[in-house]
C-alpha positions in Angstrom: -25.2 10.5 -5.6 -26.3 7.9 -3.2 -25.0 7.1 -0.6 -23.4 10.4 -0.2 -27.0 12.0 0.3 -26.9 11.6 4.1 -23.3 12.8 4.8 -22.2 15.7 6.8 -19.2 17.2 7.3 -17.5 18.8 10.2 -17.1 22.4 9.5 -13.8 22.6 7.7 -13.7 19.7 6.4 -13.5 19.4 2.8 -13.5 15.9 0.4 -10.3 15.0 -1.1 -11.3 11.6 -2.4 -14.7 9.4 -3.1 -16.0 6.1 -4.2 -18.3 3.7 -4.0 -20.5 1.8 -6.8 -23.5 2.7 -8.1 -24.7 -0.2 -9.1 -28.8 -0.6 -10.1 -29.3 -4.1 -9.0 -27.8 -4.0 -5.1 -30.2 -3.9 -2.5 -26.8 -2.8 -0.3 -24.9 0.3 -1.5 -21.5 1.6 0.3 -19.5 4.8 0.1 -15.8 5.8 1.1 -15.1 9.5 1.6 -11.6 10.9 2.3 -11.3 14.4 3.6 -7.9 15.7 5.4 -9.0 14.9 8.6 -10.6 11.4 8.4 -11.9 8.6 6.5 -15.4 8.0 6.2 -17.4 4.8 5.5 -20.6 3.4 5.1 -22.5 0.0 4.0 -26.6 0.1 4.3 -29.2 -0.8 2.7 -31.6 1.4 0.7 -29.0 4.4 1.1 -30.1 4.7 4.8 -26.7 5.6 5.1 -25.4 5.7 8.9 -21.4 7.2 8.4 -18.6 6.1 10.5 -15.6 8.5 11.1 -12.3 7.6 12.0 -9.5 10.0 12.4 -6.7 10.1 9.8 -4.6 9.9 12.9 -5.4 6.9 14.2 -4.9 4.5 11.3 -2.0 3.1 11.2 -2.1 0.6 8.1 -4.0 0.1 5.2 -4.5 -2.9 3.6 -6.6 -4.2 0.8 -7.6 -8.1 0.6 -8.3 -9.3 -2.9 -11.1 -11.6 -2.5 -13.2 -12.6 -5.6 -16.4 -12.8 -3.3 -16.0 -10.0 -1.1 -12.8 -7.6 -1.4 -11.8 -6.1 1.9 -10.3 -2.7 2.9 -8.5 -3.5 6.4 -7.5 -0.9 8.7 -5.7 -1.0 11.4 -6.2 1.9 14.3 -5.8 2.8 17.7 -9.0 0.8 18.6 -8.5 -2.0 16.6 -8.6 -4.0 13.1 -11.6 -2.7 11.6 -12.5 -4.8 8.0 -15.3 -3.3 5.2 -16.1 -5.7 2.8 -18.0 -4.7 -0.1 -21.5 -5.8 -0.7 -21.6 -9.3 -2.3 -22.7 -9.7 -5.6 -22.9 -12.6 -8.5 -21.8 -10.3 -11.0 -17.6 -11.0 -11.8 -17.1 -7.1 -13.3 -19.2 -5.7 -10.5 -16.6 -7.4 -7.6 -13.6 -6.4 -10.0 -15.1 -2.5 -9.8 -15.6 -3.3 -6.2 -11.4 -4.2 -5.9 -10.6 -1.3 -7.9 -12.3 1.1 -5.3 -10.6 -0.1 -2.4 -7.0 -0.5 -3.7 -7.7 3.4 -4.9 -9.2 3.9 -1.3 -5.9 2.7 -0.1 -3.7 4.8 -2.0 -5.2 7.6 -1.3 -5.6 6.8 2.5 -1.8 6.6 2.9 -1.2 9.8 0.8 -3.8 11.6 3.2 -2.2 9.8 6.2 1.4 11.4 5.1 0.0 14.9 4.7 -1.7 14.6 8.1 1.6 13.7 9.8 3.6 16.5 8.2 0.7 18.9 8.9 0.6 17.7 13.1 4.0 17.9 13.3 4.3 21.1 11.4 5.1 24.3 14.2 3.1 26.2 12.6 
């Protein structure tokens, strides 16, 4: 449940995808939330969880860096490259979960960012 403790949502806003890794032996947890409006991210220690939103609208790539030290989920918006790197740890399997979440992150960040372009431009 950590770090999703801490989140709140816009009204209307609902969660359409989730990770993270809940991991026993991390002093530094993270968690990625998807909802149809924006993306939501967070990397503290102790799950004193301070969330950052950004827009579905103003990403304009996703990109996941394979790294076997710190995997990477790199975004590119309106105000810039932003990069979050997973949490380091010695553990091989615990990095290889730590890939897997991000390149699912990714996919369903660019299925999100289609819907949200179809909805915009929708007349209705």
């Amino acid at each position: 449940m950590r770090p999703f403790q801490r989140l709140r949502l816009p009204a209307g806003e609902r969660v359409i995808w989730h990770g993270h890794n809940p991991t026993f032996h991390r002093i530094v947890e993270y968690g990625i939330v998807l909802t149809e409006a924006a993306l939501y991210w967070c990397k503290s220690p102790w799950s004193l969880a301070r969330w950052r939103r950004i827009p579905l609208g103003s990403i304009h790539s996703v990109v996941v860096n394979t790294s076997l030290v710190r995997p990477t989920l790199r975004l590119e918006t309106s105000s810039g490259v932003i990069h979050f790197r997973t949490p380091f740890d010695t553990y091989t399997d615990e990095m290889d979960y730590d890939q897997k979440v991000l390149e699912k992150a990714a996919e369903a960040i660019e299925k999100a960012r289609e819907i949200h372009k179809i909805v915009v431009a929708s007349p209705n």
